[in-house]
C-alpha positions as CSV (number, residue, x, y, z in Angstrom):
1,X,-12.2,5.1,57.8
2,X,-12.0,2.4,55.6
3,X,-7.8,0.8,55.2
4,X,-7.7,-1.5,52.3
5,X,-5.2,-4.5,53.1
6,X,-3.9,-4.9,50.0
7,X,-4.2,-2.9,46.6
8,X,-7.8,-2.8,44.7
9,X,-8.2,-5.4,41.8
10,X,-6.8,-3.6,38.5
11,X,-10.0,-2.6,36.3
12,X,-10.2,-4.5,33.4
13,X,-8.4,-2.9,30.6
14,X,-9.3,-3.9,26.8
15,X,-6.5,-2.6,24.8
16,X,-4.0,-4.8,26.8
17,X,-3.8,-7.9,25.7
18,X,-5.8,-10.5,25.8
19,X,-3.1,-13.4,26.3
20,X,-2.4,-14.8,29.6
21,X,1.4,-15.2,29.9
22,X,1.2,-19.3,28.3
23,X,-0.9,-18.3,25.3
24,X,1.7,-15.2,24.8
25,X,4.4,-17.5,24.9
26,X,2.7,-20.0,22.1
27,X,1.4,-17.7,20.3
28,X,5.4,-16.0,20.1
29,X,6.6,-19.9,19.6
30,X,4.1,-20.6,16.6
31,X,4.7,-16.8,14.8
32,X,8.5,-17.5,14.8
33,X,8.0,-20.5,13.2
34,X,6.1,-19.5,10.4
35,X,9.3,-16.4,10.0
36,X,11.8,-19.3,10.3
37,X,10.5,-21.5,7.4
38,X,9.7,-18.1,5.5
39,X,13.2,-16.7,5.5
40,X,14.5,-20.6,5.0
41,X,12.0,-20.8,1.7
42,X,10.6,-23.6,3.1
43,X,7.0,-23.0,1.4
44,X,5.7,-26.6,2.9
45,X,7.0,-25.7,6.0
46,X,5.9,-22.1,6.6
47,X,2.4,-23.7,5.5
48,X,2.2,-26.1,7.9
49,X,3.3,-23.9,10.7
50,X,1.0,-21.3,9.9
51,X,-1.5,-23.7,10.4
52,X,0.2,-24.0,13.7
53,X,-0.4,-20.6,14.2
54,X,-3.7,-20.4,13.3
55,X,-4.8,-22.9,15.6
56,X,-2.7,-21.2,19.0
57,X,-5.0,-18.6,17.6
58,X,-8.0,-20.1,17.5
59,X,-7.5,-21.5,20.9
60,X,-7.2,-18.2,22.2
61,X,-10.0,-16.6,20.9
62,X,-11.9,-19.6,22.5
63,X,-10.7,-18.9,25.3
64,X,-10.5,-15.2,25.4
65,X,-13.0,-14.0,23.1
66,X,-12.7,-12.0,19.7
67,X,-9.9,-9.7,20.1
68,X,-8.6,-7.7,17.1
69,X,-5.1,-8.2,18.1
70,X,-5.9,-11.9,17.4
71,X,-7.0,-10.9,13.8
72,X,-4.5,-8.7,12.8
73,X,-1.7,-11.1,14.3
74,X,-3.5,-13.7,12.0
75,X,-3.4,-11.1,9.2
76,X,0.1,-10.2,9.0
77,X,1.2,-13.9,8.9
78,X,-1.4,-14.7,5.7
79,X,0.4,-15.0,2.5
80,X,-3.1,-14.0,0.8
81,X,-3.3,-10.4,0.0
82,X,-6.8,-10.5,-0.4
83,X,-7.5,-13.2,3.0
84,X,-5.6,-10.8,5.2
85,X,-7.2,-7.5,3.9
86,X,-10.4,-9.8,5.0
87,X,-9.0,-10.3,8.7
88,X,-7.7,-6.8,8.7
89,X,-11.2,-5.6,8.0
90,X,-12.3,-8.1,10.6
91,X,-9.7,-6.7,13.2
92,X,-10.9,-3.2,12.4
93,X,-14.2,-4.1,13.1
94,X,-13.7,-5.7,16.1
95,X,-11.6,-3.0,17.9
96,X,-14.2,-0.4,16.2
97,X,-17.0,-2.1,17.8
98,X,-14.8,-2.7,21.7
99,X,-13.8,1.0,21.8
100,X,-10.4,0.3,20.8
101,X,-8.0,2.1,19.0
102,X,-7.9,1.1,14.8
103,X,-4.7,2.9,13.6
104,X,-2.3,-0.1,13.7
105,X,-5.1,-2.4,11.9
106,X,-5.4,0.2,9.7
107,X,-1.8,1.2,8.8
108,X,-1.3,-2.6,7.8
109,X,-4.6,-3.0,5.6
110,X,-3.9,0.3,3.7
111,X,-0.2,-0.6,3.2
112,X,-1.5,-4.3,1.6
113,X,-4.4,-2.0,-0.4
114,X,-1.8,0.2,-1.7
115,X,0.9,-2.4,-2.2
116,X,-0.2,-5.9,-2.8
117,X,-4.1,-5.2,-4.1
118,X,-3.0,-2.0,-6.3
119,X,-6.1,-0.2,-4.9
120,X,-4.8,3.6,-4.2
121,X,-8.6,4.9,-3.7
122,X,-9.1,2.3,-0.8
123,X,-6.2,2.0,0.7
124,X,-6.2,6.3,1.4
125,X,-10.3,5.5,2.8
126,X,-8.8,2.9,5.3
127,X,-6.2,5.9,6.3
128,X,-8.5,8.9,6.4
129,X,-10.9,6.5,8.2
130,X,-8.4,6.8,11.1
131,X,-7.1,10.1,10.8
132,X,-8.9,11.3,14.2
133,X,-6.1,9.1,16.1
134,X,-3.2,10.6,14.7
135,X,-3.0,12.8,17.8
136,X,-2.2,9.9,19.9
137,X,0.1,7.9,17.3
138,X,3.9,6.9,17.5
139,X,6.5,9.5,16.0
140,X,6.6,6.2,13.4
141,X,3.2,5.6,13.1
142,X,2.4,9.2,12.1
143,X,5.3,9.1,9.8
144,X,4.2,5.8,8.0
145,X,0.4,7.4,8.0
146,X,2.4,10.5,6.4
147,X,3.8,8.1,3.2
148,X,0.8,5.6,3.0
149,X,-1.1,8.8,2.2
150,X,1.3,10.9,-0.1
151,X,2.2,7.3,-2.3
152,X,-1.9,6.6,-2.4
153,X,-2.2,10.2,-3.7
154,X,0.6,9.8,-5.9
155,X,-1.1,7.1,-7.7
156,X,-4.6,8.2,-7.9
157,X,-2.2,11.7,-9.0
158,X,-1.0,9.5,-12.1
159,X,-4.3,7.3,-13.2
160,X,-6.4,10.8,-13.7
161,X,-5.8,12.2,-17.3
């Protein structure tokens, strides 16, 4: 019989993520700098950090590959509506094609359909799209899946004659 010394390597698990503990701690650095100059209505500022950000993000993905937490992280931080629906859709697609689970990506890109792009019809797609995962959801994910879809149906409710 075969003793193992010490404990066998951890498989490699893809939803975790894909920053080692320095890039976690930049990445955290440069996101909280963009906030800061945000909530201080510092436009210059939170541009130039998010550039910032952008880059620690970049570097990452250099290093680390294409992860979708990258892209939606990226996402939430553009001031765009119509950029981040673009990297949400591109963090979708990524954790679509590794396997990975899509609700999170796809809460946030129906809530900036609904809300920022005014597209109701979309927006409950994105959600419906994901509906299979709702088993596995948060008590406030399911909950925030429950409103996205009853305000999307509310206004495609009050644009049909």
């Amino acid at each position: 019989m075969l003793f193992r010394r010490f404990p066998a390597p951890a498989l490699h698990d893809p939803r975790r993520s894909p920053l080692a503990p320095d890039e976690l701690y930049a990445v955290r650095g440069a996101a909280r700098a963009v906030s800061r100059a945000a909530q201080a209505g510092d436009v210059e500022g939170r541009t130039a950090r998010f550039a910032d950000l952008r880059a620690v993000l970049a570097e990452v993905r250099r290093r680390r590959g294409d992860h979708p937490l990258l892209w939606e992280l990226e996402a939430d931080f553009t001031s765009d509506p119509a950029a981040a629906a673009d990297l949400y859709r591109r963090a979708e697609t990524a954790a679509a094609d590794a396997g990975l689970p899509t609700l999170s990506v796809r809460l946030s890109l129906a809530r900036l359909l609904l809300k920022e792009l005014g597209c109701p019809g979309k927006a409950r797609a994105v959600l419906l799209a994901c509906s299979e995962e709702l088993p596995a959801a948060t008590d406030k994910q399911a909950a925030a899946w429950e409103q996205l879809l009853a305000a999307c149906e509310r206004h495609l409710d009050t644009k049909r004659p």
